[in-house]
N, C-alpha and C positions, 0 to 999 in steps of 0.2 A: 504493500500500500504506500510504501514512501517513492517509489517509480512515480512518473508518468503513466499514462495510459499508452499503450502502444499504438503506432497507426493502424486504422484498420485495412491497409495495403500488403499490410506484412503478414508471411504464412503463422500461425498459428505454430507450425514443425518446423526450423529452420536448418538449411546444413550440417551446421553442427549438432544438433541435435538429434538430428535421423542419424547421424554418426553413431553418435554416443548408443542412442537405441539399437541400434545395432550390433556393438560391438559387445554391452551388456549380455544383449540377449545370446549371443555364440559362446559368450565364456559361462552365459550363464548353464547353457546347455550342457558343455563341454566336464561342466566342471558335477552336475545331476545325474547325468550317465554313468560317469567317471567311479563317483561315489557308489555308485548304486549298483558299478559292474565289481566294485572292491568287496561291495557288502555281500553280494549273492557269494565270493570266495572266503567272505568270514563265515556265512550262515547258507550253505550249501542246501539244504534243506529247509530251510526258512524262508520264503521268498514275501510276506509280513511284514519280516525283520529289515530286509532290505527296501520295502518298498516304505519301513516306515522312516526307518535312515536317511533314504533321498527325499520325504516329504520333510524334516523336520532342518535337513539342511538346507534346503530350498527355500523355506520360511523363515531360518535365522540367516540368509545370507540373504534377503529380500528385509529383514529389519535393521539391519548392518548399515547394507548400502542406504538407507533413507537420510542418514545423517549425513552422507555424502554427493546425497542428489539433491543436496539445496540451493548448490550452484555448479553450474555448466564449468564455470573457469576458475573458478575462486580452490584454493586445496580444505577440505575441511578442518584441518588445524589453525588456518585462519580467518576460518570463520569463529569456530570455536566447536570443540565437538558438541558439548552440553549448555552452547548458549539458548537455546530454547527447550525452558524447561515441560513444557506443555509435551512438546516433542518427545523429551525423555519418559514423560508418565504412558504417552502414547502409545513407544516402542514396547514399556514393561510391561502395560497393562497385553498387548497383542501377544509379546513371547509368554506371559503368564497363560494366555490362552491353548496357545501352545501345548505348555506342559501341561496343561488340564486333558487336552486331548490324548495325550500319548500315556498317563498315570493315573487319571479317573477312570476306576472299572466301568462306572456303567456308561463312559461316554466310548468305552473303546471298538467294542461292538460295531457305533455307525460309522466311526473313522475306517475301520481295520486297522488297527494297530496296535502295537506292541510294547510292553514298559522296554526303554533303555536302560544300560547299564553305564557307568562310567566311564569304562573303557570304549565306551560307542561314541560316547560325544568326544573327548579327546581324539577319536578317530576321524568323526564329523568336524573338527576345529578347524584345519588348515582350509579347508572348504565353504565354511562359511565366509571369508574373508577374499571369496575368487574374482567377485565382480566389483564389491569396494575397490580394491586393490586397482582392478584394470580400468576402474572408474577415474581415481585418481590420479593411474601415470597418463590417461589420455586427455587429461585437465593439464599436466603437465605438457604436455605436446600444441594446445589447443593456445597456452599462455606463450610461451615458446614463440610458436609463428606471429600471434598478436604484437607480442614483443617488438618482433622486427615489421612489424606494420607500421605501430607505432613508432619505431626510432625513425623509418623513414618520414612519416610525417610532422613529427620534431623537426625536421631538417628543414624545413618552409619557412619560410619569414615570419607566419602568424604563429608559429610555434607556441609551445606552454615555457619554453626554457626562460624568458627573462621575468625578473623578480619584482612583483606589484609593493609600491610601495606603502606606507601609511603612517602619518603625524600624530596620531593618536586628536586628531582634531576634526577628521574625517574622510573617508574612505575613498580611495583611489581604484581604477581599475587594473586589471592582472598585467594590462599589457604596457602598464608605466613603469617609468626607469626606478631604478632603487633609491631611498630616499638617500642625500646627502646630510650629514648630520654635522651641525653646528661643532666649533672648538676647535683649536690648533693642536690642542696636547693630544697623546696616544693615546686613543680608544682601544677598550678592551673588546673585542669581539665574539660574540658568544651565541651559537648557532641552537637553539630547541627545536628538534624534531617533533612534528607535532600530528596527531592519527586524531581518531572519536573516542578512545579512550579515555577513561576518569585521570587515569597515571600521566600525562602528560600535564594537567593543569598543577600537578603539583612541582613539575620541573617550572613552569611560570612564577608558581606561588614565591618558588626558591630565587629567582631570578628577580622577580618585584623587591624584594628585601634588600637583596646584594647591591637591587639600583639606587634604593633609596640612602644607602651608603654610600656609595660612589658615582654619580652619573655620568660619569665616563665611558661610558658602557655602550656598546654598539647592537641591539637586539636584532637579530634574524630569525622568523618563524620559518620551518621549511615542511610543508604538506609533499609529501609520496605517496603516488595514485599507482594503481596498479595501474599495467597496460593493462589495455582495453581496445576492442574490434571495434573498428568504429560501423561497422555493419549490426555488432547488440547493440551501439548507444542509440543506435535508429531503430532498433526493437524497441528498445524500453524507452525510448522517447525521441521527439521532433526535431532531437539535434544535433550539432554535429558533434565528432568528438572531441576537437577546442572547448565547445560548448561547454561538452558534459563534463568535461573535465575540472573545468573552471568553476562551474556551480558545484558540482561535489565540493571542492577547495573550499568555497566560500562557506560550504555547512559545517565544514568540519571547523576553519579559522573563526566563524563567528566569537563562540564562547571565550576562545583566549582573546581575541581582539576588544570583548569588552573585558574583561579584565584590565589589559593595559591602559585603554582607551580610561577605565576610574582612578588610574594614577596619573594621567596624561603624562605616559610613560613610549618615546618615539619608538618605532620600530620599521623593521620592514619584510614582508613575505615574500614567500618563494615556492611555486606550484612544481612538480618535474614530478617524470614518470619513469616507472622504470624499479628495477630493484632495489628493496627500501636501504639497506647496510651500502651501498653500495653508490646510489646516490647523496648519502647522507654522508660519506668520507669523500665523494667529488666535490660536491658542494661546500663544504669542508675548508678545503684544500682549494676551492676556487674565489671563495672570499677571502680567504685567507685568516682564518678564525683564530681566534686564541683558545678557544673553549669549545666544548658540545657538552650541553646539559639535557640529561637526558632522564627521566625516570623510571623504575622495573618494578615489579614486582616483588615481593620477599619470595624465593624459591630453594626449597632444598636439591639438594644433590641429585635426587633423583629426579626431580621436576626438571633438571639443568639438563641431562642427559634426553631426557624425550623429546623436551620443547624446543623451536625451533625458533631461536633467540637472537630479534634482528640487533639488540644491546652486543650479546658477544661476538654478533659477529661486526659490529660495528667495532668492537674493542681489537679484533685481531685486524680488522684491514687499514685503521687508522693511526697518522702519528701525533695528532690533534692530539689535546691531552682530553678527557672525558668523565665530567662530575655526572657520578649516578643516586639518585634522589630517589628514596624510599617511597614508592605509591601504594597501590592495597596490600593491604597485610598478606595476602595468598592470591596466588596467579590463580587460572581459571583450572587447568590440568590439577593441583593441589585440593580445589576447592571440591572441582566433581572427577574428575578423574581420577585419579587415583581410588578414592573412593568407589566407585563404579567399580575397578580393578578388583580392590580387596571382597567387596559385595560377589562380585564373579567366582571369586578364588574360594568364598565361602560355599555359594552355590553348588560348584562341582566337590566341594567335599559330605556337604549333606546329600548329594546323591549316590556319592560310594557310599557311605555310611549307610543310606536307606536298604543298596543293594545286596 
C-alpha cells in the first residue's frame, strides 16, 4: 500500500516474474520427486510413508519460501526474515496445520497419512529449503543485471550521483550542487549513512551534540538505494527511475532533515545507488571525510557470523576512520531469529522424544 498504483498498461505477470515462476516451479518438482523417489528406498513397502514424506515436504518448502517471495529482487535478509509478524503467526498457524494432519489419529484417515518419525524430517530438511534457496540466488542474478542497468544510466547527465544540498532553512532539490559552508578554518567532515531504520537517527542524535560543541563541522547525509529496473519502477509507479529514486531519498531523508532543520544545524545530502558498504567508503573517500558515523545494532557473536553486516563490511573496505553509535538494544536476527532457531531445535527434539 505504500507503492503507487500501477499502470493499468502493465501485464499483471511481468518477465521477471514468469521467470521466477518458472524456475520455482522445476526445482520445485525436481526436488518432490526427488524426495519421494528416496523415501519409496527408505520405506520399500510403505508407499503412505512416502507419499506422506513428499506431501509434508512440499508444504514446508511452500511455507519457507513465502518469506522469500515478498520481493522479486530484494534478498530476504534485507528485508528482514521476521519483519512481519502477522506473517510469522500465518506461517505457524498453517505448519501447525500440518502436523495436525500427519499426528491427529482421527484426521489421518482423510489425508492418508502416516505419523513421522524424527529421523524422517531430518531427512525431509535439506528439501525443504530447495526452492527458497533457488528463489534467492535468482534475486541474486535479477539485482546483478539491474545493477549494470542502473550504473549505465548513472552515467547520463541527469544522473542521481550529484549531492542535493540543504541550509537547514529550507529544502533544495537532488539535482543542486553541494552546499558550500561558511568559515576559513578546517572543517571537520563527517559523513552519516542514512537507510528507514530507527539506528541511524541515533548516529544524528550523536552528531547534533558533537555540533553543538564544535561547529566546525561539515554534515553529509548519504541515502543508498538499491539498484532498481527501471522497467518495476514503471510497474509500481508512473515514473521514471530518476524519479523513483529520488522520492524514495526524500522519505527516507525527511525525518533526519527535521531533526537538523530544529537545530538549524547546515548540512548536505547525497542520493547514489549501488552497493551500500561500498558506496559509502567511495563516497567517503570522495568528499574527503574525516569521519563516518555510523550506528549498529548491539549483536553477539553469533548474530555477527549470520548477519550480513553493511557496518563490517564498511569497516574492512574503508581507511576513513568510523565512530559506531549504539542503536536498538538487539538486531532483528537476535530478537526473532535466533529465537525461531532455538523454538525449531526444541521442536524436533519433542518429536524424537514422542517417537
Amino acid at each position: 500500500m505504500k507503492h503507487p498504483p500501477r499502470s493499468p498498461s502493465e501485464p499483471v505477470i511481468n518477465r521477471d516474474m514468469a521467470i521466477g515462476i518458472g524456475v520455482v516451479g522445476v526445482v520445485d518438482a525436481i526436488a518432490i520427486l526427488t524426495v519421494f523417489y528416496l523415501a519409496l528406498q527408505r520405506y520399500p513397502e510403505q508407499l503412505v510413508a512416502a507419499q506422506t514424506i513428499a506431501f509434508v515436504t512440499l508444504c514446508s518448502s511452500e511455507l519457507i519460501r513465502a518469506f522469500t517471495a515478498r520481493s522479486e529482487y530484494h534478498s530476504v535478509f534485507s528485508i528482514g526474515v521476521f519483519s512481519n509478524r502477522w506473517m510469522v503467526w500465518a506461517v505457524g498457524a498453517s505448519f501447525l496445520l500440518v502436523l495436525m494432519v500427519v499426528y491427529v489419529p482421527f484426521l489421518r484417515p482423510f489425508f492418508d497419512t502416516v505419523p513421522l518419525t524424527a529421523g524422517d524430517w531430518l531427512f525431509m530438511l535439506p528439501f525443504f529449503f530447495a526452492s527458497p534457496v533457488a528463489m534467492e540466488l535468482l534475486k541474486v542474478y535479477f539485482r546483478k543485471r539491474t545493477a549494470k542497468t542502473t550504473a549505465k544510466a548513472m552515467e547520463e547527465p541527469q544522473g542521481l550521483g550529484t549531492a542535493a544540498s540543504h541550509t537547514g532553512l529550507g529544502q533544495q532539490g537532488l539535482a543542486s550542487a553541494s552546499q558550500q559552508f561558511a568559515g576559513g578554518n578546517t572543517m571537520l567532515k563527517v559523513l552519516i549513512p542514512v537507510n528507514d531504520s530507527r539506528n541511524c537517527q541515533f548516529a544524528v542524535k550523536h552528531v547534533i551534540k558533537e555540533f553543538m560543541n564544535n561547529t566546525a563541522m561539515e554534515i553529509h547525509l548519504l541515502n543508498v538505494q538499491h539498484p532498481f529496473n527501471g522497467d518495476i519502477a514503471r510497474f509500481v509507479s508512473k515514473k521514471t527511475l530518476h524519479d523513483y529514486h529520488r522520492d524514495e531519498a526524500d522519505k527516507v531523508l525527511a525525518p533526519i532533515r527535521q531533526m537538523l532543520d530544529g537545530f538549524s544545524i547546515p548540512y548536505s545530502t547525497h542520493v547514489e545507488v549501488g552497493h551500500k558498504a561500498k558506496v559509502i567508503t567511495a563516497t567517503a573517500h570522495r568528499l574527503h571525510c574525516n569521519l563516518i558515523v555510523m550506528s549498529t545494532s548491539r549483536k553477539n557473536s553469533l548474530t555477527r557470523l549470520v548477519e550480513d553486516s553493511v557496518t563490517n563490511k564498511v569497516l574492512e573496505l574503508t581507511s576513513v576512520p568510523v565512530e559506531l553509535i549504539a542503536g536498538d538494544a538487539m538486531s532483528k536476527w537476535e530478537r526473532y531469529g535466533i529465537p525461531a532457531g532455538l523454538g525449531g531445535l526444541l521442536a524436533l527434539v519433542f518429536l524424537a522424544a514422542a517417537d
